[in-house]
C-alpha positions in Angstrom: -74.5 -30.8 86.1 -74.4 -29.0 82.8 -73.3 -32.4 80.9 -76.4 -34.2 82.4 -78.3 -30.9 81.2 -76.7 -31.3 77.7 -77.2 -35.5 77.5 -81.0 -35.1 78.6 -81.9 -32.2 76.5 -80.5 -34.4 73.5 -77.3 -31.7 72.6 -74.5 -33.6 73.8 -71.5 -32.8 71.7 -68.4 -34.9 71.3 -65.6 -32.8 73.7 -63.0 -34.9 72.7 -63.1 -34.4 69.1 -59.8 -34.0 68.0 -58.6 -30.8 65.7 -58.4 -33.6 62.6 -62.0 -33.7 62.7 -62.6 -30.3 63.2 -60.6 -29.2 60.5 -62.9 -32.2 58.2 -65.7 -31.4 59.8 -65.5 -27.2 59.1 -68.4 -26.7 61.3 -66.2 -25.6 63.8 -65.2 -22.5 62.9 -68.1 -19.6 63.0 -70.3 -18.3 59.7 -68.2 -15.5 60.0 -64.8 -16.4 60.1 -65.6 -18.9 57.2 -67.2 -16.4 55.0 -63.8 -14.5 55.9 -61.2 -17.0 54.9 -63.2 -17.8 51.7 -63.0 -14.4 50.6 -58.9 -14.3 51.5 -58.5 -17.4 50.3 -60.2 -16.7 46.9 -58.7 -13.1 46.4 -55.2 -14.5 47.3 -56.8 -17.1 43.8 -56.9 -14.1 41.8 -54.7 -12.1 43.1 -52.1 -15.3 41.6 -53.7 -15.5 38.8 -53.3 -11.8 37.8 -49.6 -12.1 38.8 -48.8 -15.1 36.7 -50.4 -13.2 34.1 -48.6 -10.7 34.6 -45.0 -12.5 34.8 -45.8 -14.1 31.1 -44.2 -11.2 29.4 -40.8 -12.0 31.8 -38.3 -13.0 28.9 -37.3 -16.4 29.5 -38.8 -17.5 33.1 -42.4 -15.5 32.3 -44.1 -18.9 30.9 -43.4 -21.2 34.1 -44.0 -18.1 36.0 -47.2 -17.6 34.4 -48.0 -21.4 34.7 -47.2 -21.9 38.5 -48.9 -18.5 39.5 -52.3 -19.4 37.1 -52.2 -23.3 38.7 -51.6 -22.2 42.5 -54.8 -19.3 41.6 -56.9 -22.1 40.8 -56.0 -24.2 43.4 -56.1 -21.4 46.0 -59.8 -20.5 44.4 -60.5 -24.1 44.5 -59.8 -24.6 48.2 -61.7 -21.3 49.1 -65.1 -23.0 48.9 -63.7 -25.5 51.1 -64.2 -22.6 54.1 -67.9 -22.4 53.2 -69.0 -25.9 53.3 -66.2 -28.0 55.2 -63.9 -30.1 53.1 -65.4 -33.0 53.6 -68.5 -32.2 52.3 -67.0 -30.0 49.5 -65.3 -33.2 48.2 -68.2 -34.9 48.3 -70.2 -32.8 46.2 -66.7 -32.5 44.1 -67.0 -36.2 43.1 -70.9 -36.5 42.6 -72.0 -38.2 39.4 -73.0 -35.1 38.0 -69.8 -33.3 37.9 -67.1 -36.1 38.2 -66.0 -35.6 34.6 -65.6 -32.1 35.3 -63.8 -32.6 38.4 -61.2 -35.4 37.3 -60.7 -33.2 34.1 -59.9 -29.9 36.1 -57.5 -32.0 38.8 -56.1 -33.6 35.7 -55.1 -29.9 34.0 -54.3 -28.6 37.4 -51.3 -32.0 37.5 -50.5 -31.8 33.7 -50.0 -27.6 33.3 -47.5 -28.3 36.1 -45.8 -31.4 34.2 -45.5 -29.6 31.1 -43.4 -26.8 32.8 -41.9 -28.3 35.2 -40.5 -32.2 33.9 -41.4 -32.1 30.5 -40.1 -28.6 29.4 -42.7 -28.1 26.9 -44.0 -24.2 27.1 -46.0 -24.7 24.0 -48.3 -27.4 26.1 -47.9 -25.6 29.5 -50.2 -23.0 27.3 -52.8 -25.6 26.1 -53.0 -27.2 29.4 -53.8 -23.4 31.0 -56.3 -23.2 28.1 -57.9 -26.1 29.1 -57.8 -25.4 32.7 -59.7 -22.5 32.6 -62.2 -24.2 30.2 -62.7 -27.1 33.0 -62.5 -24.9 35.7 -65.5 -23.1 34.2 -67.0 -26.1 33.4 -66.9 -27.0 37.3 -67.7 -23.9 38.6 -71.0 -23.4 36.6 -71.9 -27.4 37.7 -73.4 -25.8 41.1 -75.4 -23.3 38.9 -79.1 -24.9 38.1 -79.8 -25.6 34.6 -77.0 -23.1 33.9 -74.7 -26.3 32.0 -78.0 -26.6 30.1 -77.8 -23.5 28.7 -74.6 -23.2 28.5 -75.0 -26.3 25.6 -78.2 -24.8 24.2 -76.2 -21.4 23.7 -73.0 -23.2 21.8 -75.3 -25.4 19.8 -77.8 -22.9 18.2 -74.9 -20.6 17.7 -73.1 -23.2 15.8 -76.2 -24.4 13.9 
């Protein structure tokens, strides 16, 4: 009786929706609980972040230390968004055309920082690549700001002019 109610009234849900789509979908899990696992999931980002920091002074090991921790913060800080608006729709708004450059540069410095520490040995580069992390990971971040890449560009260009 209460599935007729449901398919009459228009609210009939999928029951058989599998935990793959759940998981995609992110609408699943309360406003709460989302709100909750970003805010772990982006302090466990700093929290990383600060450690690899930390771990650069470490004689020998301190640079790949400092790489891998900084990499797996922005990851981690990356991902944490995904709890507020679902994956699916976070990669979605990851790849529109007005921050795909920013994206693929950020994933791109995410895969090379690793490289450089981890196959090419190359500490020197590891540091650039962190460098350059941070700068597209800024650059991303500030994409979902209005006008804010605007003035961002105003504020470099009138300083340098």
């Amino acid at each position: 009786m209460d599935k007729l109610r449901r398919v009459l009234s228009g609210g009939e849900e999928n029951e058989e929706v599998g935990l793959t789509a759940q998981v995609l979908d992110g609408t699943s899990l309360s406003f709460s609980t989302r709100v909750k696992w970003f805010f772990i999931c982006f302090a466990a980002g700093i929290i990383c972040s600060i450690l690899g920091t930390a771990l650069l002074f470490l004689p020998k090991a301190g640079l790949k230390l400092f790489a891998v921790f900084y990499t797996l913060g922005n990851i981690s800080a990356l991902a944490s968004t995904c709890f507020l608006m679902g994956p699916l729709k976070q990669l979605k708004r990851m790849f529109e055309p007005t921050r795909l450059l920013a994206t693929i540069l950020m994933l791109l410095f995410l895969v090379l920082t690793l490289c450089a520490v981890f196959w090419w040995n190359k500490k020197g580069l590891a540091i650039i690549f962190c460098i350059l992390q941070f700068l597209s990971m800024t650059w991303y971040s500030i994409s979902y700001i209005p006008f804010a890449r605007d003035a961002v560009i105003k504020c470099f260009t009138s300083c340098l002019s």
